[in-house]
N, C-alpha and C positions, 0 to 999 in steps of 0.2 A: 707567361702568366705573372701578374703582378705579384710582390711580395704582399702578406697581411700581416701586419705589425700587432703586435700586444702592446698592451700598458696601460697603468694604474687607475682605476678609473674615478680614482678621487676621493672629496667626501661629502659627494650628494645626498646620500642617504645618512638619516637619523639613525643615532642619534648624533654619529659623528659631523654632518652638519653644524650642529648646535656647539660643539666640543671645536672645532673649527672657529664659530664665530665667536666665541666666549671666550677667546684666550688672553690669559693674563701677559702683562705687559712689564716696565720697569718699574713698576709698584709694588709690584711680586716679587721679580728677578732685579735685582740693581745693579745696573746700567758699571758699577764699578768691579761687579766678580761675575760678570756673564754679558760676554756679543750678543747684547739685544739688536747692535742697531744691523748683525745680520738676517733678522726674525727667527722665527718659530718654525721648526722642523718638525713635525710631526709622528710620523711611521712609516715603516715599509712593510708589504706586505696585504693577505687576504683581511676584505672586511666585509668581506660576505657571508659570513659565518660560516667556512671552511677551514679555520685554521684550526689546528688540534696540538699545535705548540706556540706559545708566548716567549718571546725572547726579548730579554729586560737588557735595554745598555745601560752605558753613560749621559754620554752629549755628544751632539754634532761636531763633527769638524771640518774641514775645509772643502771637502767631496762633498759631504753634505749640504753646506751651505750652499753648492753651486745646481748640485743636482734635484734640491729638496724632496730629497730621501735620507733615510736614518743606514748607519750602517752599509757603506754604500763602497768607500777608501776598502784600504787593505785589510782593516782589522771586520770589516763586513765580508770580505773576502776569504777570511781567517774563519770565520763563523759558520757563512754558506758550504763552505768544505766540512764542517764538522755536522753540517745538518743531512749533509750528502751521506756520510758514514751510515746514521739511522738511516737511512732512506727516505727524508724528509726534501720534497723537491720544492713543491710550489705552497703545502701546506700551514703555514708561520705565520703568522704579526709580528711585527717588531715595535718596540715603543721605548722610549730614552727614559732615565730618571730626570733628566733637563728636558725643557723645550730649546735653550739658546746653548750656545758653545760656553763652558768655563773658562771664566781668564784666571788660570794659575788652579792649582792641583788644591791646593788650600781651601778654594774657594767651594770645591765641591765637596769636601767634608763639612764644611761650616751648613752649607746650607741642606742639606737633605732633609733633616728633620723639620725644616720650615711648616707649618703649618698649611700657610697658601698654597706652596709649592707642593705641600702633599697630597693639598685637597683637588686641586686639578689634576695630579698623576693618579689619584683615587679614581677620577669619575671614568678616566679613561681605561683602567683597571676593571671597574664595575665591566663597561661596557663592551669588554673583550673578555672577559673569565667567570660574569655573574649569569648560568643559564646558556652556554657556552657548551662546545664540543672540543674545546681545550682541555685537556687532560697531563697535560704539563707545562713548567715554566722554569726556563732556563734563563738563571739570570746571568751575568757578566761581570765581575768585578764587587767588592764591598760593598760598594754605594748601591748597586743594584739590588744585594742582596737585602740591604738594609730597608729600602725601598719597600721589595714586593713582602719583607715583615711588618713595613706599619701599614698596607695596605690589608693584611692577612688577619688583624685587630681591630679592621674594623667589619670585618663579620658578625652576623649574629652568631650566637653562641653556640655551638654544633655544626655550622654551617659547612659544608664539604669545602676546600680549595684543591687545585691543582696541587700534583705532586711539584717538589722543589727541585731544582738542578742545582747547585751552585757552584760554578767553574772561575779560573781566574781569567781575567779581563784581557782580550785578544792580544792587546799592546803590552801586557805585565811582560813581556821581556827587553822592549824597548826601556819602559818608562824606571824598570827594575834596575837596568844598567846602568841607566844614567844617574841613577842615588846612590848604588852603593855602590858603583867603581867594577862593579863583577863585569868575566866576559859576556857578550852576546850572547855566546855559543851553549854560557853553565844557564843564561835564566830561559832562554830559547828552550833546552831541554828541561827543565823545569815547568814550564808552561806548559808542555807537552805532554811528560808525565802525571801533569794533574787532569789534563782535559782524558787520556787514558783512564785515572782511576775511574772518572764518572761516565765515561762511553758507554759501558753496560746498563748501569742505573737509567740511563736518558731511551735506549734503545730498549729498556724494558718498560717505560711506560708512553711510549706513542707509537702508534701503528702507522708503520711505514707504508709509503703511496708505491713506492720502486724496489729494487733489489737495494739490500744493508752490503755494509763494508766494514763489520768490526774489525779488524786488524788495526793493532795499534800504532798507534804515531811512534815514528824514527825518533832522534833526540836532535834532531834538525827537520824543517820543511823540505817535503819530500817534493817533487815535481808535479802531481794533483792533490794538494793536502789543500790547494785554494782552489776557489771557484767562482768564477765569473758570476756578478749578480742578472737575475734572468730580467729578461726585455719589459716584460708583464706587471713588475715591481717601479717602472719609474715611470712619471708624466709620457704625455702621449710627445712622439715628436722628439725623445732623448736621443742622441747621438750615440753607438754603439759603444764610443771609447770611454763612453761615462762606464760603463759596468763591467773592463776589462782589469788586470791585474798592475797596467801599467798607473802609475803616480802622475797626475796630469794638472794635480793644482795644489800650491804652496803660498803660505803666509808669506811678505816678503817687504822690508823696508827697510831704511837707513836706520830709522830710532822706530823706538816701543808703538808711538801712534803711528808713525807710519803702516808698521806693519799691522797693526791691528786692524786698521781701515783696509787693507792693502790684499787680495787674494790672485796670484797670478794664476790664470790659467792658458795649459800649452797640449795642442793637440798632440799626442805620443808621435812616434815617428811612423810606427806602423799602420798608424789610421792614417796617413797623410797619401791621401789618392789622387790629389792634383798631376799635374807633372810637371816636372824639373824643371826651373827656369836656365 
């Protein structure tokens, strides 16, 4: 029997169609603090009006760009393990405070409050949370946070929103290390220990589709704490190794444009089905 594939079926339907065709460019986002010229990444996830959690990131990066889906790399990987805990499997939207990747960490505190930039992450916001069976939103990081508040203002006035999550951002132990010189291992359990405090809070306002896992995270990643992103969630025709745990594509060049133009991507070893020359 033949296999029958899942996958993402895009955004033919309104209003995302329109939210697809309208998107802002380097007049919005400037071309000198955001990889426009790798486009706009949009979402991962239901837009069928099934999801019952919103999950706010960052910006795309390298997985992204290749796979065009949001949340896709390790720290998407980081995520879908924590949605597995509530028993949240297939039920989610995902959506970036960027459409294009940040060139330099600076550059994403500068600009979130942008106007432009807010009023496109606005409409998208409306269009997944206004009149919705979303009942919570988990965001990811400051920027996130910051995000789904000026979206939250612009409500009319009594207007119900989503409960709030707000956990720190997949990669804060990477990107923690690398500024203040701490090991891996103290910001690694730090991250950990905060997605713990808020495990409850998240598991008390979305109703799970599957069996929950509250047991809290070790002070390292445990052997299932990540999870493959599912088939359903990327373009039709995705290669399986896109949604696995393995690293398969990196920034790479001699100087700064190089690599900024520059994304290597290498099949992992274990998808490699050919045989041996």
């Amino acid at each position: 029997m033949a296999v029958v594939h899942q996958s993402c079926a895009g955004y033919a339907a309104e209003p995302f169609a329109s939210l697809v065709a309208a998107y802002p460019g380097d007049d919005v986002y400037p071309s000198a603090d955001f990889r426009t010229e790798w486009g706009p990444i949009f979402h991962r996830g239901r837009l069928d009006g099934s999801a019952r959690l919103l999950v706010l990131g960052q910006d795309p990066a390298t997985h992204e760009a290749i796979s065009r889906r949001i949340l896709v790399g390790e720290a998407g990987q980081r995520v879908q393990g924590l949605l597995a805990k509530v028993g949240v499997d297939t039920a989610y939207v995902m959506v970036n405070v960027y459409l294009y990747s940040v060139f330099g960490q600076s550059a994403g505190n500068r600009h979130v409050k942008d106007d432009a930039i807010a009023a496109y992450r606005n409409r998208w916001l409306d269009a997944l949370l206004v009149g919705t069976g979303v009942t919570a939103v988990l965001t990811l990081g400051d920027l996130a946070a910051t995000a789904y508040g000026l979206w939250v203002r612009t409500l009319p006035a009594g207007a119900p929103s989503p409960h709030l999550v707000a956990v720190r951002h997949p990669t804060y132990p990477e990107g923690s290390a690398r500024a203040t010189g701490k090991p891996l291992s103290e910001t690694t359990a730090a991250l950990l220990a905060d997605w713990n405090e808020h495990l409850p809070d998240l598991a008390a306002h979305v109703a799970p589709e599957g069996p929950t896992d509250l047991t809290p995270y070790a002070a390292t990643w445990g052997p299932t704490d990540l999870a493959p992103i599912p088939e359903g969630d990327l373009p039709a025709g995705a290669p399986a190794w896109w949604r696995g745990v393995d690293a398969w594509a990196v920034r790479d060049g001699a100087d700064a444009q190089t690599k900024r133009a520059t994304i290597d991507v290498v099949v992992p070893e274990g998808a490699r089905t050919w045989p041996a020359l």
